[in-house]
LUMFI-398647 format. One record per residue (C-alpha): residue number from 1; residue in one letter; x, y, z. Coordinates in steps of 0.05 Angstrom, whole numbers. Layout:
BEGIN
<site NUM; "A"; <X; Y; Z>>
...
***
This chain:
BEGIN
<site 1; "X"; <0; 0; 0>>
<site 2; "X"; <27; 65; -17>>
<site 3; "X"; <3; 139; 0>>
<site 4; "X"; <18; 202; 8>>
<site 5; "X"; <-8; 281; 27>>
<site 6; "X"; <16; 338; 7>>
<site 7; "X"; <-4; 404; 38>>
<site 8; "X"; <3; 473; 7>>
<site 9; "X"; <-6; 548; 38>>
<site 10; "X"; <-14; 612; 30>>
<site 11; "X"; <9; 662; 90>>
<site 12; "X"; <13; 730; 96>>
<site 13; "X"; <54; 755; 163>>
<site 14; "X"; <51; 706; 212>>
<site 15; "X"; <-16; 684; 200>>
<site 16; "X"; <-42; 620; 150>>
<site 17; "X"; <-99; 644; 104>>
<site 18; "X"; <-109; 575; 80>>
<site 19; "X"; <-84; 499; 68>>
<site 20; "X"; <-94; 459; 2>>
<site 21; "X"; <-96; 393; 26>>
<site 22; "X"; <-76; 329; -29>>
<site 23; "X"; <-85; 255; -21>>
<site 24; "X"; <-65; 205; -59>>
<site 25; "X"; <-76; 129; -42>>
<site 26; "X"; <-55; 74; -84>>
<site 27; "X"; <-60; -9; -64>>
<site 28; "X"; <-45; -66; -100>>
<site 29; "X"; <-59; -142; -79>>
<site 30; "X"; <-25; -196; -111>>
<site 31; "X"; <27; -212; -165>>
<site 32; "X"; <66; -143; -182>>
<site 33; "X"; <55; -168; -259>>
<site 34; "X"; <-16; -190; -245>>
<site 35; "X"; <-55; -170; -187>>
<site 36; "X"; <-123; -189; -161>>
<site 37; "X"; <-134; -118; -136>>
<site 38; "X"; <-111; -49; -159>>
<site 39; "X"; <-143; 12; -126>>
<site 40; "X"; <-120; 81; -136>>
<site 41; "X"; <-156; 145; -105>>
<site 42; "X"; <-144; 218; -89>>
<site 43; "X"; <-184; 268; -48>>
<site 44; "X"; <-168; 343; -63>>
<site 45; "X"; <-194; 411; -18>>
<site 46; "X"; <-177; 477; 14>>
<site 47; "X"; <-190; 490; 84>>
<site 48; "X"; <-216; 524; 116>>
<site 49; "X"; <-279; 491; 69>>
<site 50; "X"; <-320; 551; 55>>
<site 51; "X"; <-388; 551; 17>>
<site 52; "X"; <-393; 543; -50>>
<site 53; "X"; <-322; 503; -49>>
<site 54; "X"; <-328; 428; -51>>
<site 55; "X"; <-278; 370; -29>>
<site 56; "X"; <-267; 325; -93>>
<site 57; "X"; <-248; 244; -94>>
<site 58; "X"; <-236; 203; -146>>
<site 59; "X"; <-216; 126; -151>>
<site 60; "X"; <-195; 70; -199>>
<site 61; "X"; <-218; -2; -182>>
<site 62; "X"; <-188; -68; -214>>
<site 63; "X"; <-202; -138; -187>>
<site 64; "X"; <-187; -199; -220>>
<site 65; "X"; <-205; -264; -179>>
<site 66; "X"; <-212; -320; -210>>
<site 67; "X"; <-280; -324; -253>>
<site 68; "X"; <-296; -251; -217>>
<site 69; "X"; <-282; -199; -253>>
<site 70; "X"; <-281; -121; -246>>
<site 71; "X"; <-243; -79; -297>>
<site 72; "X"; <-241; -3; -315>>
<site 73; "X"; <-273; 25; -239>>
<site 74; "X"; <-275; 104; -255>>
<site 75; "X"; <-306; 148; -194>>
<site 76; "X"; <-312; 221; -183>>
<site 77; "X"; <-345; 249; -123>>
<site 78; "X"; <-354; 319; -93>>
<site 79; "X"; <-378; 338; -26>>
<site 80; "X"; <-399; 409; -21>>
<site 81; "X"; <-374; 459; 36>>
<site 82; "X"; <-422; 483; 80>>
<site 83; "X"; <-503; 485; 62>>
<site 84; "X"; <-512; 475; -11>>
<site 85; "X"; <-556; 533; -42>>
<site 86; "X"; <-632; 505; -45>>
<site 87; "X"; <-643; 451; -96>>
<site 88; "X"; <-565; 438; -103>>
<site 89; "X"; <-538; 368; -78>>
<site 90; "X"; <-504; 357; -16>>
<site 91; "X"; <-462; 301; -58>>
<site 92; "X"; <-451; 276; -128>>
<site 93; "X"; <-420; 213; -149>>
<site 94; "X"; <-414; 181; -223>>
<site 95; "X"; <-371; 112; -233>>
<site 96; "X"; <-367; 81; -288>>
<site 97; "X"; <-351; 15; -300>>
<site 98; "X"; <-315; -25; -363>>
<site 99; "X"; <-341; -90; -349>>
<site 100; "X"; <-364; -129; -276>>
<site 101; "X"; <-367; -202; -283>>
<site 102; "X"; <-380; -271; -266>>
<site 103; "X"; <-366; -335; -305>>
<site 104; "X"; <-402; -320; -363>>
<site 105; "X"; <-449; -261; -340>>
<site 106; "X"; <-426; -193; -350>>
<site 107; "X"; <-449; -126; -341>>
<site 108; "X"; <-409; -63; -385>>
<site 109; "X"; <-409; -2; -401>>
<site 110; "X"; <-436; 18; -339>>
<site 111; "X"; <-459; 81; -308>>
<site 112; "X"; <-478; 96; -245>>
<site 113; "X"; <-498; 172; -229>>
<site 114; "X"; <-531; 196; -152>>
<site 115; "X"; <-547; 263; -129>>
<site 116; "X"; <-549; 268; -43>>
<site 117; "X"; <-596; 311; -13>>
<site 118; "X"; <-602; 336; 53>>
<site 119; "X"; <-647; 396; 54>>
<site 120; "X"; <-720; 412; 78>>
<site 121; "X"; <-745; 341; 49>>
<site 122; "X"; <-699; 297; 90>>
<site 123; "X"; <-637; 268; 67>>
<site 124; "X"; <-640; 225; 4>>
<site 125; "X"; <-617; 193; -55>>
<site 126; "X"; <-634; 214; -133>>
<site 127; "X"; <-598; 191; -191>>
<site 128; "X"; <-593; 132; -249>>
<site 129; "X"; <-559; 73; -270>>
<site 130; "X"; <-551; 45; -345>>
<site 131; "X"; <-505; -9; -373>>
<site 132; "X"; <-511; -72; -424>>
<site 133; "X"; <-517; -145; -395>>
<site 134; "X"; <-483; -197; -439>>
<site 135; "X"; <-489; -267; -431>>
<site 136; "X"; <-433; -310; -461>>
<site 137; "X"; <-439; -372; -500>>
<site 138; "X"; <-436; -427; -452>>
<site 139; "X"; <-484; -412; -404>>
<site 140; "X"; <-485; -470; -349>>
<site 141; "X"; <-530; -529; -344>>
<site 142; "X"; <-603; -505; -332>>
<site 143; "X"; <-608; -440; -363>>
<site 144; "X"; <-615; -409; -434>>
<site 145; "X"; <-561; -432; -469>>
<site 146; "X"; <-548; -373; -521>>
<site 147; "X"; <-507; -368; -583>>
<site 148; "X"; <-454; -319; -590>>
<site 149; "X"; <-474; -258; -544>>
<site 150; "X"; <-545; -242; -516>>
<site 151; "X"; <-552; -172; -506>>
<site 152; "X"; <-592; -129; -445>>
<site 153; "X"; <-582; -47; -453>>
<site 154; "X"; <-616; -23; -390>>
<site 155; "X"; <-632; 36; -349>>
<site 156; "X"; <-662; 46; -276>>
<site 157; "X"; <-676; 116; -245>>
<site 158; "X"; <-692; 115; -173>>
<site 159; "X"; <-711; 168; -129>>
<site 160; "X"; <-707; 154; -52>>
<site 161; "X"; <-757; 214; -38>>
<site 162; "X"; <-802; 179; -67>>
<site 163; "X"; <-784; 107; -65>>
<site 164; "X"; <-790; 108; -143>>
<site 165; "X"; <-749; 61; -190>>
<site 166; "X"; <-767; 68; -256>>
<site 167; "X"; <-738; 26; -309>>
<site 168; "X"; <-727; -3; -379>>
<site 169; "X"; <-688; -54; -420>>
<site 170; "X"; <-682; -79; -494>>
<site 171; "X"; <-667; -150; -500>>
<site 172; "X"; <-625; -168; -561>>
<site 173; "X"; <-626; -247; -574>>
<site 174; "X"; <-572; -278; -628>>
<site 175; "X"; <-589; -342; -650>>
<site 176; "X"; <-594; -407; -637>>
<site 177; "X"; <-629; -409; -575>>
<site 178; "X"; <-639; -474; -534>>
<site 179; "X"; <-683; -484; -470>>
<site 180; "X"; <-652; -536; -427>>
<site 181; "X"; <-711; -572; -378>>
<site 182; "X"; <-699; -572; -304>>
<site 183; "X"; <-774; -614; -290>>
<site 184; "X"; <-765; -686; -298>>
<site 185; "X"; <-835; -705; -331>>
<site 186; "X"; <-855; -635; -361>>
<site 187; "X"; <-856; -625; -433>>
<site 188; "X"; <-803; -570; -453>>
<site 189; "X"; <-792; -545; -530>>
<site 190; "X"; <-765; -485; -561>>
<site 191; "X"; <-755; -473; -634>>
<site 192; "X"; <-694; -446; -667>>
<site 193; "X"; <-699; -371; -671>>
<site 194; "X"; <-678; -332; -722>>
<site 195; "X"; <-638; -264; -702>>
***
């Protein structure tokens, strides 16, 4: 693990006006040539923290294990400094994601994007997530076995306010498609489709 801080200043006299404080974080797990974890982060800000400032973050996640997979983690955040002018967000975050993974089922091209509130409604949560859901060719035993790549492109807003989630997805099938029967005695055929 590896990290450092750096401060900056700016004094006139005798007296400190103001710090810029800079963090950098970076941790690694495994084999130097090929690790199961990579993290890297850095938080940025000036105190004193006045309003209308904001303290920034980002990060970069890797994490190979085995059949799990998580590669190209991007995250910004920002926290603002003191009350947020009505309407404005406490806190943003957006990651985005490469590709997330088990086996044979993937998610990429992910985005994940949240808004926190804390203001005359409570505190809560408002933002979206989108991202593709591919399903490899050999899918295991009792499942859809699909040809090539099966395609999901998806999207889910949610509003904690509200306890809304709305959603939708387009469901791209590639040919040929074969039902495998879990039921012993039950009758279980599906055609070829065409793409």
């Amino acid at each position: 693990m590896f990290g450092s801080l750096a401060f900056e200043w700016t004094a006139t006299s005798s007296e400190l006006k103001e710090v810029a404080v800079v963090a950098h974080v970076a941790f690694t797990q495994g084999d130097a040539d090929a690790p199961t974890v990579r993290v890297t982060g850095a938080a940025a800000f000036t105190w004193p923290c006045v309003p209308g400032a904001a303290i920034a973050f980002s990060a970069t996640v890797d994490v190979h294990m085995g059949v799990f997979v998580v590669e190209g983690v991007a995250g910004d955040a920002s926290l603002a400094c003191g009350t947020p002018r009505a309407g404005a967000p406490t806190a943003t975050m957006t990651i985005a994601i490469d590709r997330v993974g088990v086996d044979y089922l993937f998610l990429t091209d992910v985005i994940v994007h949240a808004d926190l509130f804390n203001d005359d409604r409570g505190t809560g949560m408002i933002g979206s997530i989108e991202g593709v859901v591919e399903v490899e060719t050999g899918a295991g035993a009792g499942s859809a076995k699909l040809g090539d790549t099966s395609t999901m492109f998806a999207t889910f807003h949610f509003d904690s306010f509200t306890n809304a989630i709305r959603g939708g997805a387009l469901l791209e099938l590639h040919s040929p498609l074969e039902l495998i029967c879990l039921a012993p005695k039950a009758p279980c055929k599906l055609s070829q489709l065409d793409s």
